[in-house]
C-alpha positions in Angstrom: 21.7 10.3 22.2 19.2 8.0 20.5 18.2 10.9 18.2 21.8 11.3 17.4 22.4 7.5 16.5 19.5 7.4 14.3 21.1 10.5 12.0 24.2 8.8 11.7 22.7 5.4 10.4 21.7 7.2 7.0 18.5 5.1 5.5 18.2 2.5 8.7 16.9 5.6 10.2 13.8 5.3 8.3 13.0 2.5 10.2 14.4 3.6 13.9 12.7 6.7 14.5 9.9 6.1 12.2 6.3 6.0 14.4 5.7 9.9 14.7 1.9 9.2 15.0 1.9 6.2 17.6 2.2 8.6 20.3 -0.4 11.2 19.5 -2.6 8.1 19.3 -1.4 6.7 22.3 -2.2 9.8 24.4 -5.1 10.4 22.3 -6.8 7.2 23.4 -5.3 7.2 27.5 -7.1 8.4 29.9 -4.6 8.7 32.8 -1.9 10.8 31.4 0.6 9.1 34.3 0.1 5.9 32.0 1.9 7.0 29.2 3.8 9.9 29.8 5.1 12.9 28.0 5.6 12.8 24.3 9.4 12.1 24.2 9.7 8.9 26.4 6.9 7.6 24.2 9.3 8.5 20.9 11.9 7.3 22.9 10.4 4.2 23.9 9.0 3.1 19.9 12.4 3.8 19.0 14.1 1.4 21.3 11.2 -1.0 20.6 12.3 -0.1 16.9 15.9 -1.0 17.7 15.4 -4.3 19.3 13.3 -5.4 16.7 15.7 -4.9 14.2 18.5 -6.6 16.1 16.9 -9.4 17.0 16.0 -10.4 13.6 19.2 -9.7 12.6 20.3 -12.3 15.4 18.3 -14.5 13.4 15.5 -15.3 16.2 12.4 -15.1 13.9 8.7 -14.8 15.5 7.8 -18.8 15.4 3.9 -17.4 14.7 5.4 -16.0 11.3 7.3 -19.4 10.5 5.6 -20.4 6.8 8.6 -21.6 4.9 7.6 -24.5 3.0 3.8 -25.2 1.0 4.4 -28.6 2.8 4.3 -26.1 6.4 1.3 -24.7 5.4 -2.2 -25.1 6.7 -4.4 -27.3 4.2 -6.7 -24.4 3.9 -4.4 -22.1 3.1 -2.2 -23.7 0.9 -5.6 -24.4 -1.2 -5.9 -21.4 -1.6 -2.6 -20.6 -2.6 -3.0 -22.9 -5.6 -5.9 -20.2 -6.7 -3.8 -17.3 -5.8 -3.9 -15.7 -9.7 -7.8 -15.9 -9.4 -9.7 -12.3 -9.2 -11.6 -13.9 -6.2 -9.3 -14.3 -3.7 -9.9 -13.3 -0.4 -7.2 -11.8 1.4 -9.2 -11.6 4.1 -9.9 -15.3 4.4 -6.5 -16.3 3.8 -4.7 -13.7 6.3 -7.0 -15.6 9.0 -5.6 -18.7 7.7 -2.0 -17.8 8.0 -2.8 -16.4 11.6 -2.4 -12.8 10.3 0.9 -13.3 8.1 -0.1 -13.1 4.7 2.0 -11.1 3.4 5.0 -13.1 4.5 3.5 -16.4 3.4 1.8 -15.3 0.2 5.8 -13.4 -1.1 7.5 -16.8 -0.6 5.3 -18.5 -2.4 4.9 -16.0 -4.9 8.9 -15.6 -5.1 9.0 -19.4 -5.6 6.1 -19.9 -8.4 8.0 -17.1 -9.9 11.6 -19.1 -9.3 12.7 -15.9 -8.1 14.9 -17.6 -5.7 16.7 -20.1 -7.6 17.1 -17.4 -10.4 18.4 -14.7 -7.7 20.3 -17.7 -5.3 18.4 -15.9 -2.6 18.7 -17.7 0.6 15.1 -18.7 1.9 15.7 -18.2 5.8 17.0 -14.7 4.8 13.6 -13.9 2.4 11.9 -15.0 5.2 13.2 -12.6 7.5 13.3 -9.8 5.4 9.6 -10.5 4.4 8.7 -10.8 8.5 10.5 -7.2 8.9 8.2 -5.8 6.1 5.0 -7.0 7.2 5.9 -6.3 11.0 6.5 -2.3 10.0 3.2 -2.2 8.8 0.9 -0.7 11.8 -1.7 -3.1 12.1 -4.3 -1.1 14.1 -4.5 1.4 11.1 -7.4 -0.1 9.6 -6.6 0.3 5.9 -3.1 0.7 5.3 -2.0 -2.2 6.9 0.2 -5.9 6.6 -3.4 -7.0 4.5 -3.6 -4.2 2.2 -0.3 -4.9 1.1 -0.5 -8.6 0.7 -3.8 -7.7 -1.4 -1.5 -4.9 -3.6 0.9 -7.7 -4.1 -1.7 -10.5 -5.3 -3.8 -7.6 -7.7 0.0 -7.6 -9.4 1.0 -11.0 -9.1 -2.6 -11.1 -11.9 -1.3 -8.0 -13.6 2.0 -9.4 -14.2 0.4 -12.7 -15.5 -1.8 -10.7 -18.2 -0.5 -12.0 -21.7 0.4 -8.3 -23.6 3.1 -8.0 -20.6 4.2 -11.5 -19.4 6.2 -12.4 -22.8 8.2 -9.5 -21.9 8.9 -9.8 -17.9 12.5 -10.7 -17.2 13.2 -12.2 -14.0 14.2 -8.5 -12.2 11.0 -7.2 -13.5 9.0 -9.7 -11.6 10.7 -9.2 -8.2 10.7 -5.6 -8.5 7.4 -5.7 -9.4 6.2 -7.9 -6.3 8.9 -6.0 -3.5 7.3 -2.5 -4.4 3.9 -3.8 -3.9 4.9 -5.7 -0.5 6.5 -3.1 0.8 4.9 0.2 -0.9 2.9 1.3 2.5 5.3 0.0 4.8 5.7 2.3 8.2 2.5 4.2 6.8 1.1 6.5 10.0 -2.3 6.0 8.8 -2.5 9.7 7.9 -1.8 11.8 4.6 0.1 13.9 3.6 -1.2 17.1 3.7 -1.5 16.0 7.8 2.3 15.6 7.4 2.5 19.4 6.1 0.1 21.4 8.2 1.5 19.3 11.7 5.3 20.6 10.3 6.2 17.1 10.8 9.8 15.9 10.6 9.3 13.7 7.4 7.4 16.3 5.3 10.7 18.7 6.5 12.7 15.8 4.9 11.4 15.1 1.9 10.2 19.1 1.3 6.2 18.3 0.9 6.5 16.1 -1.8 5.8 12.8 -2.0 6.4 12.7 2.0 5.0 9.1 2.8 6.4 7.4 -0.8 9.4 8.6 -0.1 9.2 7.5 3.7 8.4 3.7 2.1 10.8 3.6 0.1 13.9 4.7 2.1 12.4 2.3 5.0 12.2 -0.3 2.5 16.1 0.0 1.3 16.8 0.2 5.1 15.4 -3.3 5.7 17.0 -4.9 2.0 20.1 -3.7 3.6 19.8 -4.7 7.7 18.7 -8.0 6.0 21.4 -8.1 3.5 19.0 -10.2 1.3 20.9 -8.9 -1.8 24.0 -8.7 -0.5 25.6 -11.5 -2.4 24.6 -9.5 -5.7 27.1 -7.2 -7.7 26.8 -3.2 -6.0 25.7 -2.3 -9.1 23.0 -4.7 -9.6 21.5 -3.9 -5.9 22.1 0.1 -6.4 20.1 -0.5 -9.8 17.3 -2.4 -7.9 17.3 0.0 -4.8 16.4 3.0 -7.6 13.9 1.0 -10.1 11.9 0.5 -6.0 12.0 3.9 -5.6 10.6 5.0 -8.9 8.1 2.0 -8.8 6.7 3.3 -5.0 6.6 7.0 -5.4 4.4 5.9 -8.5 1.8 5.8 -6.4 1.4 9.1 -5.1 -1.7 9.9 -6.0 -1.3 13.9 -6.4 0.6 12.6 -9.9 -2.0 10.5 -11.0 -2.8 12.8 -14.0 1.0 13.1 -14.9 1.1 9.0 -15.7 -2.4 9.3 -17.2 -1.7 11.8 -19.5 1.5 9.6 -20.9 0.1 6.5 -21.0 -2.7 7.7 -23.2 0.1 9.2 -25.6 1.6 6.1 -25.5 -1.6 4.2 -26.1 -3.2 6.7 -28.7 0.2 6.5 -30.3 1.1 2.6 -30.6 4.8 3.3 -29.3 4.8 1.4 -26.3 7.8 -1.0 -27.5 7.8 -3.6 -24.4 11.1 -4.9 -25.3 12.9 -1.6 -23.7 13.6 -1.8 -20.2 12.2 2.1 -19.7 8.7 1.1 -21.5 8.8 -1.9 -19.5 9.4 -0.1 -16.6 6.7 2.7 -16.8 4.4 -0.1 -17.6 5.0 -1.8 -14.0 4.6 1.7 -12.5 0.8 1.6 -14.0 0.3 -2.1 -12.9 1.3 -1.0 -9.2 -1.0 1.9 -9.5 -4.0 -0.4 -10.5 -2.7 -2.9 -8.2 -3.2 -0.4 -5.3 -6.3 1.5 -6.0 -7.9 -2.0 -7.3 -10.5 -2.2 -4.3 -13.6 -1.4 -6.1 -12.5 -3.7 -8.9 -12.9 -6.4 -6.6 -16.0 -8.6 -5.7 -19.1 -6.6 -4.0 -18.0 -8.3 -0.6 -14.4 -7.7 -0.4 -14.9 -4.1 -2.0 -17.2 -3.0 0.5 -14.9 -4.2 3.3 -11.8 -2.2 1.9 -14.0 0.8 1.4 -15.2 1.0 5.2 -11.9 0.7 6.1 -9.8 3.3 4.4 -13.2 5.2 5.3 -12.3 4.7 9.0 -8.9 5.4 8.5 -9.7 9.1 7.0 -11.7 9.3 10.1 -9.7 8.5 12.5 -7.7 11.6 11.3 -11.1 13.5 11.2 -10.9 13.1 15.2 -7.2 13.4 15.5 -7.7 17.1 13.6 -10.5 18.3 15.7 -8.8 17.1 18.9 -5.9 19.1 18.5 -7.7 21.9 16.9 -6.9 21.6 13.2 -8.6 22.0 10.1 -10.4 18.5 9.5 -9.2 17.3 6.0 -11.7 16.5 2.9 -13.0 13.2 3.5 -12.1 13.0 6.8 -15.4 14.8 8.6 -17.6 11.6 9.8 -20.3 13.8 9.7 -20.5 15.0 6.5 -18.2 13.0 4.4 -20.4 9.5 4.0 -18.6 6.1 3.1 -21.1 6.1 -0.3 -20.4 9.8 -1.5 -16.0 9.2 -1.4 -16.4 5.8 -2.9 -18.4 7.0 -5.8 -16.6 10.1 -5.9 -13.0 8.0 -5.9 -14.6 5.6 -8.6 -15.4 8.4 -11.1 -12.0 10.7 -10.8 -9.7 8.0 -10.1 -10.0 4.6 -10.1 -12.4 4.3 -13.8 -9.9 6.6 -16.1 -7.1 4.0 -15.1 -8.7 0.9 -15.3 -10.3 2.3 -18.4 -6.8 2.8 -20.4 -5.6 -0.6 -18.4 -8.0 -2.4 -20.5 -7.4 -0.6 -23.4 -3.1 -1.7 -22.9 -4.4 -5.5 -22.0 -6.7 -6.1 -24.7 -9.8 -6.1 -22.9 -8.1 -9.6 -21.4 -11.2 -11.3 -19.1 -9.4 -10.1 -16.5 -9.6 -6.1 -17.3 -13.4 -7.3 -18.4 -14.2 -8.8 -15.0 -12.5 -5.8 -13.5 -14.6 -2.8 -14.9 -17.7 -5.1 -14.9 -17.3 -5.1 -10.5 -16.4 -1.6 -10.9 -19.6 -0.3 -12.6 -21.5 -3.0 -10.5 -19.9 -2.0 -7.1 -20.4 2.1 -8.3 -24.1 1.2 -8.9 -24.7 -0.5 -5.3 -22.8 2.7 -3.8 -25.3 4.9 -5.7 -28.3 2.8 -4.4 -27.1 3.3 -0.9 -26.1 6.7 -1.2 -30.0 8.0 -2.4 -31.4 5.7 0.4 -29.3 7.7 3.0 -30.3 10.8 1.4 -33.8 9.6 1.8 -33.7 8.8 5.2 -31.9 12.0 6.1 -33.5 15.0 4.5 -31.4 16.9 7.0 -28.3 15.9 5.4 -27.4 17.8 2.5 -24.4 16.7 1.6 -25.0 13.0 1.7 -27.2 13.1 -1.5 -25.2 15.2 -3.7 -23.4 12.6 -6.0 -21.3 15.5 -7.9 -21.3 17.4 -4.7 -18.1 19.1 -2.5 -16.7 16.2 -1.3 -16.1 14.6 -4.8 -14.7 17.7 -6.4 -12.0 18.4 -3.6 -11.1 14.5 -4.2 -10.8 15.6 -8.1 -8.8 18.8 -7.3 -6.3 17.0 -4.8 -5.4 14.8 -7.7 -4.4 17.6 -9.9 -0.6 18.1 -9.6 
């Protein structure tokens, strides 16, 4: 019955059905099987869970832990550091503390209002609020990386990108909020493993969306799904929300990262070629697909301290899925291998193949702005520190082969999987 309901709710089902991994986790960590049960009452269980959730809010009975409406409702702390919240420094980290783990929610309304999103939309605020507290709430928060934080510190990297002169003049009011709902919501429901996990497990999603672009896709339908239970747009012409729904869409599944050389290879054309004419919406456009690509791969951009946290944690993340492959007897993934794949050898080897040729031709669209200056100066800094550990491990560990090898196997299947 509950499987049947969920295929008749069209996109909602995104968000009804959606926690495929929760329950290989949950009887990968129980001891007692009697504790949890089989497989289906646990699918059947997240999706009631699921269900309720959704109702409730659309009941209107908000979480009271989540309630930040107003700067005036704000913690001192926090709303001090609000008032910095363009600064390359800030420390999502810090502030998610201060906003007793709801940053995302509180840092979108007050980016929404700065922005005067929601005079120039007539959004209602209790209804933002809500929407925002469904977002952040379908993030998993024990995945260590793709999480309620990583987003809120995607949607602060653009919030800067979208102040940076060469595209500001030329932001209308849609651009901005498209800009800062794709990179709220642009991991939401994310199972905290990839894609190619997806494929080989002959999961339902990667059936769905035929092994491409699985999890994008997977946001972005689960993001529509909550724009629509919340009916924050509702009051807008059909058109105008069907527009905005698409323009999400291509904005998220911009960040695949198996097409990273497709929008690198066109926006060097454009660059080499001086036709980027900001004043057309499709220019305009591509050039907010690029800012939500740096926005989410801007970790090692960002001061030694808060890169080095990131880095651990998406390291943790990759594996956790190391373990969940070699528990039920699959293939363990690059990068996911604790024992071979070393935090220092995928940073440096993520650095060199993906993150520096973006940031590279980001600076070359900006203007070498202080921003874009201060980025690539962290980025060289933080690849340096990574090297430094890197050849300490290997000299410690003369066993380990594969640690020391800066060019080695682990950075050239991280090269390869971002070939198309």
């Amino acid at each position: 019955g509950d499987a049947r309901v969920r295929s008749q709710t069209g996109v909602l089902s995104e968000r009804r059905g959606s926690y495929p991994f929760i329950d290989l986790r949950l009887l990968n960590n129980t001891t007692l099987s009697g504790e949890i049960g089989t497989k289906k009452k646990v699918k059947r269980l997240l999706s009631f869970q699921r269900y309720f959730h959704a109702s409730r809010l659309l009941r209107g009975i908000v979480p009271q832990a989540s309630l930040y409406l107003l700067d005036e409702d704000y913690l001192g702390q926090a709303r001090h550091m609000l008032s910095k919240v363009g600064m390359w420094d800030f420390d999502i980290f810090l502030f998610d503390r201060l906003t007793n783990g709801n940053s995302l929610v509180t840092l979108l309304c007050h980016l929404f209002n700065v922005h005067g999103l929601i005079h120039h939309f007539q959004l209602d605020m209790v209804t933002l609020h809500r929407f925002l507290v469904m977002v952040q709430e379908d993030y998993h928060s024990q995945n260590p990386y793709h999480n309620a934080v990583h987003a809120a510190d995607v949607t602060q990297a653009m919030h800067c990108y979208l102040r940076e002169p060469k595209l500001a003049s030329f932001l209308t009011p849609s651009d901005i909020m498209l800009g800062l709902l794709a990179a709220a919501a642009h991991d939401v429901d994310h199972p905290g493993v990839n894609q190619p996990f997806l494929i080989k497990t002959k999961h339902h999603l990667a059936s769905l969306y035929q092994n491409v672009s699985v999890l994008e896709n997977h946001h972005w339908r689960s993001t529509i799904g909550m724009l629509r239970e919340s009916r924050l747009l509702a009051h807008l012409p059909k058109e105008v929300t069907r527009d905005i729904e698409q323009q999400l869409g291509s904005l998220i599944l911009a960040t695949d990262i198996n097409r990273q050389n497709e929008f690198l290879i066109r926006l060097k054309s454009h660059l080499d070629n001086q036709d980027l004419r900001l004043e057309d919406a499709h220019d305009r456009h591509f050039m907010l697909q690029i800012a939500l690509k740096c926005a989410d791969i801007c970790n090692p951009c960002r001061l030694w301290d808060l890169s080095k946290q990131w880095s651990e944690r998406v390291c943790e993340e990759f594996y956790r899925q190391g373990d969940l492959e070699q528990k039920f007897q699959l293939e363990i993934s690059p990068l996911c291998n604790q024992q071979k794949d070393t935090i220092p050898s995928i940073q440096i080897g993520f650095m060199t193949y993906i993150v520096e040729p973006l940031f590279e031709r980001w600076a070359q669209f900006t203007g070498d702005t202080p921003l874009s200056e201060n980025m690539l100066n962290h980025l060289r800094r933080n690849k340096a520190k990574w090297r430094s550990l890197l050849h300490k491990q290997h000299s410690s560990s003369r066993s380990n082969d594969h640690s020391g090898q800066v060019t080695g196997s682990q950075e050239q299947t991280l090269h390869e999987e971002e070939t198309p």
